[in-house]
C-alpha positions as CSV (number, residue, x, y, z in Angstrom):
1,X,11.4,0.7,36.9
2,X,13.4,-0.4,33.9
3,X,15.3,-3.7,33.3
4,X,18.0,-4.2,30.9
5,X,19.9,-7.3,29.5
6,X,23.3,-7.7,30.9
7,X,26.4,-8.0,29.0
8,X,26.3,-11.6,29.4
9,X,22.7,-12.0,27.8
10,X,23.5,-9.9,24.5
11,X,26.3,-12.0,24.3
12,X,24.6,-14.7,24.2
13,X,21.9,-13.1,22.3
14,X,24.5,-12.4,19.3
15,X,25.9,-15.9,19.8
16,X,22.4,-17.9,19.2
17,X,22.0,-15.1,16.1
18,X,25.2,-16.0,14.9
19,X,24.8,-19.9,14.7
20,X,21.1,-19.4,13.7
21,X,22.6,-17.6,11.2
22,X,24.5,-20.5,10.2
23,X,22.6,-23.0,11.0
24,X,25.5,-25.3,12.5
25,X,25.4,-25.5,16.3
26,X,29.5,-26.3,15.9
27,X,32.0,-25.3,18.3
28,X,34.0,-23.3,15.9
29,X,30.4,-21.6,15.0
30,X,29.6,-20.8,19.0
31,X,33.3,-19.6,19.5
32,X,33.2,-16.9,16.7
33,X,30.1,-15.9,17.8
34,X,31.7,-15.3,21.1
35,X,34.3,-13.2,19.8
36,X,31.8,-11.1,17.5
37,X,29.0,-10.4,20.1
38,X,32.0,-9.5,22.3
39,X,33.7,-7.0,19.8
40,X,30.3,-5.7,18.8
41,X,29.5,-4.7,22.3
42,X,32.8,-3.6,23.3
43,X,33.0,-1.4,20.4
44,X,29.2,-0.2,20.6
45,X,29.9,0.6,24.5
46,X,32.8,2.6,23.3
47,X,30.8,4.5,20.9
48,X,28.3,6.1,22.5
49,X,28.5,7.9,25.5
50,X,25.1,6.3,27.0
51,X,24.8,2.6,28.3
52,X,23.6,0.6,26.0
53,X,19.9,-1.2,27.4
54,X,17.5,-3.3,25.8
55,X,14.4,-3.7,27.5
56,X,12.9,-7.4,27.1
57,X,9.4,-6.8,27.0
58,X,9.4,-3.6,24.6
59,X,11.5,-6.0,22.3
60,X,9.5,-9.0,22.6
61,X,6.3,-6.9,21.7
62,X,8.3,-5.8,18.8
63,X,8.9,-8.8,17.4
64,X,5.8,-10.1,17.9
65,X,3.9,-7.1,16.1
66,X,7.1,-8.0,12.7
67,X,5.7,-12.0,13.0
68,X,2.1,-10.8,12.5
69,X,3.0,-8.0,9.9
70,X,4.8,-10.9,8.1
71,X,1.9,-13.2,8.6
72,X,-0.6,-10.9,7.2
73,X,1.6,-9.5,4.4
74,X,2.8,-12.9,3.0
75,X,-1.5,-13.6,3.0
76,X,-1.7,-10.3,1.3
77,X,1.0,-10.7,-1.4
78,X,0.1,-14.4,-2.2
79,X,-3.7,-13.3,-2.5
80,X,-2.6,-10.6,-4.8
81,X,-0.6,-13.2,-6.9
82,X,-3.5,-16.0,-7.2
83,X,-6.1,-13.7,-8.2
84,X,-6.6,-13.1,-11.5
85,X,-7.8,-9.3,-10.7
86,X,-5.1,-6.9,-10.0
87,X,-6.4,-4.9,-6.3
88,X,-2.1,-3.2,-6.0
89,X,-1.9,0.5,-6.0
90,X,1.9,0.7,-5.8
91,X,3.0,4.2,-4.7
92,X,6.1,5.9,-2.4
93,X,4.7,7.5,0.4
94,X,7.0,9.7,2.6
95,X,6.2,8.9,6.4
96,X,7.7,11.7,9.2
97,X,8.4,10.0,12.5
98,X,9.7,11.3,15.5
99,X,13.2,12.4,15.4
100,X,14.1,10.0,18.4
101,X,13.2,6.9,16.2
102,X,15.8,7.7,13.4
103,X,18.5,6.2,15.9
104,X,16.9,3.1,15.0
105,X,16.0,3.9,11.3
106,X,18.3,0.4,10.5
107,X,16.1,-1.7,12.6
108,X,12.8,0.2,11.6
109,X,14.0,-0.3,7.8
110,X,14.7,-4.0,8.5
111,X,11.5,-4.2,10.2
112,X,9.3,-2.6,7.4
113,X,11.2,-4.0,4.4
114,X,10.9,-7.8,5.8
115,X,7.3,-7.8,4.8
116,X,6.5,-8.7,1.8
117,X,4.7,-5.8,0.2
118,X,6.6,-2.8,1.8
119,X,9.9,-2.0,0.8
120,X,12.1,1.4,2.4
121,X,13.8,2.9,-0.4
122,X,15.1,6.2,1.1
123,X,15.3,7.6,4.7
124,X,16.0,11.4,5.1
125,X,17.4,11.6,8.6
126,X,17.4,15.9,8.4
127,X,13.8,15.6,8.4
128,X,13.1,12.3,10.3
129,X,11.2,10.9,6.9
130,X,11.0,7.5,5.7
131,X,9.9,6.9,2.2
132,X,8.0,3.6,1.5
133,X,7.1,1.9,-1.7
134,X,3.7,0.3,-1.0
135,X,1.3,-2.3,-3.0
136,X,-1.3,-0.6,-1.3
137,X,-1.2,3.2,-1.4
138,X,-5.2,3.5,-0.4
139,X,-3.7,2.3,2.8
140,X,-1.7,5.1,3.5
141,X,-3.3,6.1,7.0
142,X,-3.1,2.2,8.1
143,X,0.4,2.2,6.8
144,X,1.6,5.6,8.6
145,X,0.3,4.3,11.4
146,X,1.9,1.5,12.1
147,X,5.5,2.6,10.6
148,X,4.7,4.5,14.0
149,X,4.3,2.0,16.2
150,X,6.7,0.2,14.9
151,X,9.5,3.2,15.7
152,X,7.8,3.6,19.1
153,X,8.4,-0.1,19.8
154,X,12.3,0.8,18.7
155,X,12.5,3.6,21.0
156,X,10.9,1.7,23.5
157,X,13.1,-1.4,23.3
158,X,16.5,-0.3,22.7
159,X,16.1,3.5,24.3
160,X,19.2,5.9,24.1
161,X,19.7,9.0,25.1
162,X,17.2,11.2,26.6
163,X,14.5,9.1,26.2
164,X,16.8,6.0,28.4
165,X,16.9,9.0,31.0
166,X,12.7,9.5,30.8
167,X,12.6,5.9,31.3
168,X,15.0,5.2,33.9
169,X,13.2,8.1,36.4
């Protein structure tokens, strides 16, 4: 059984991102966020021809796996900047993922680029690629693996298409 945030939550999801985004609990602030998370949903609905679903615990685990990547990283990166020995290895490494994932190649750029150390610099949607530049190229097999699981989490918590069928079943 799937579950899926009502309109009324991802309103209010957009409206806490939207003053968070501020940083100004104000009324005028919490209005316009009511009108954007609105329009954005309206217009998203109208877009595509599937309902739009976000499953909670897919997207909490997501989240959670991005705060530990950024934990770790930020160690990483300020290790490699107090240390007088230079460990980097800095390469672009092309990952394939599965073709379902490039639906959410914005959030799995966001997602991957957010840590420090790891930066997307091209995405080939034709052949479901993402291209990384790395500090740590010897890596690579860590690395592919979790750009993975990070675009299985994506599919997982915002699914679309056939894959929201799959899950629904």
């Amino acid at each position: 059984m799937t579950r899926s945030i009502p309109a009324v939550g991802m309103v209010v999801l957009g409206v806490v991102a939207w003053v968070a985004l501020w940083g100004d609990w104000s009324w005028a602030n919490i209005l316009v966020g009511v009108v954007l998370a609105t329009l954005t949903l309206v217009m998203q609905r109208r877009a595509s021809s599937t309902e739009f679903r976000v499953e909670p615990v897919s997207l909490v685990r997501l989240i959670g796996v991005v705060l530990v990547d950024l934990a770790r990283s930020t160690v990483s990166v300020a290790k490699e900047v107090i240390t007088p020995t230079d460990y980097t290895e800095e390469a672009v490494i092309g990952i394939e993922v599965d073709p379902a994932a490039m639906s959410h190649a914005l959030l799995l750029t966001v997602a991957i680029t957010l840590t420090p150390g790891t930066a997307v610099v091209e995405v080939h949607p034709s052949t479901s690629t993402l291209f990384l530049h790395v500090l740590h190229a010897r890596d690579r097999d860590e690395i592919t693996a979790h750009v993975h699981q990070l675009a299985d989490l994506a599919v997982a918590a915002f699914p679309s298409g056939a894959h929201a069928m799959e899950s629904s079943s």
